[in-house]
C-alpha positions as MATLAB code, in Angstrom:
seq = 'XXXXXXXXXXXXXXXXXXXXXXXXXXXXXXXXXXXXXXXXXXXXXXXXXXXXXXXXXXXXXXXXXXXXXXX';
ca = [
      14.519   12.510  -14.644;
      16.269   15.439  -15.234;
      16.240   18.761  -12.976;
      12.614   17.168  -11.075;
      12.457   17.584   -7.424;
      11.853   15.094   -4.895;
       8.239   15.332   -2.927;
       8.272   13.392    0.057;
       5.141   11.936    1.294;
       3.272   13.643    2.865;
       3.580   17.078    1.789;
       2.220   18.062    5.379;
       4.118   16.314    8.083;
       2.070   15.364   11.121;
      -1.447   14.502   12.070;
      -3.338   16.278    8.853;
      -7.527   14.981    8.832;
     -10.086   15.618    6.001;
      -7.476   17.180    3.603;
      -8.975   18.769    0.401;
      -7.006   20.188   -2.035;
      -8.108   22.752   -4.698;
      -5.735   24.665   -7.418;
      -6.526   27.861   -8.506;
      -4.259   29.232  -11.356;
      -1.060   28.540  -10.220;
      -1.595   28.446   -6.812;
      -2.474   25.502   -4.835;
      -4.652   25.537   -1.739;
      -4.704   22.916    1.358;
      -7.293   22.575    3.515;
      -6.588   20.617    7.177;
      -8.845   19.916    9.954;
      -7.385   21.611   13.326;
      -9.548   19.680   15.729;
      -6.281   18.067   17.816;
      -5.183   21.253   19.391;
      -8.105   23.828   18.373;
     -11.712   23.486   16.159;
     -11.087   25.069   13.121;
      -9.442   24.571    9.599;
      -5.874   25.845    8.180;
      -5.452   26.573    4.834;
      -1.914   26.255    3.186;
      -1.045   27.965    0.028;
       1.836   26.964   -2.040;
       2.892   26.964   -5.761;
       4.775   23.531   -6.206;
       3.371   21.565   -3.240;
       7.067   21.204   -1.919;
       7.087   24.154   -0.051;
       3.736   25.703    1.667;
       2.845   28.220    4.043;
      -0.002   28.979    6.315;
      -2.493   31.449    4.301;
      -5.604   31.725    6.399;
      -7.584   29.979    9.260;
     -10.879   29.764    9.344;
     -11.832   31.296   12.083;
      -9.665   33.390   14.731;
      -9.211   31.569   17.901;
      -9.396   34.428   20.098;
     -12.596   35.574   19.406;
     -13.991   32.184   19.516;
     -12.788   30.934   22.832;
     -15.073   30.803   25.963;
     -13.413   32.317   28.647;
     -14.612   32.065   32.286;
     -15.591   35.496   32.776;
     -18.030   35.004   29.727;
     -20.034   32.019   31.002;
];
């Protein structure tokens, strides 16, 4: 097996829905549904799918919130 590292399974711990996963040159991207705590999607980046970071939401939750004073 040589110098390979171990992936465990999952790559994203936790409650992860309607996962889609593109790669784009040497990046790849992961797409999560958000709909548990907020509506909205996360997208991970990462490079080896061991390690991955939070790139980009979909949509900002502060402007999208409905706050009392608005209704």
């Amino acid at each position: 097996m040589g110098n390979l590292s171990k992936i465990r399974n999952p790559i994203l711990p936790g409650f992860n829905p309607d996962t889609s996963i593109v790669r784009v040159g040497d990046d790849y991207y992961i797409a999560t549904s958000t709909f548990e705590w907020y509506p909205g999607v996360q997208i991970h980046r990462s490079r080896d799918l061991i390690s991955l970071a939070i790139a980009s939401f979909s949509n900002e939750p502060s402007k999208n919130l409905i706050r009392r004073e608005d209704t």
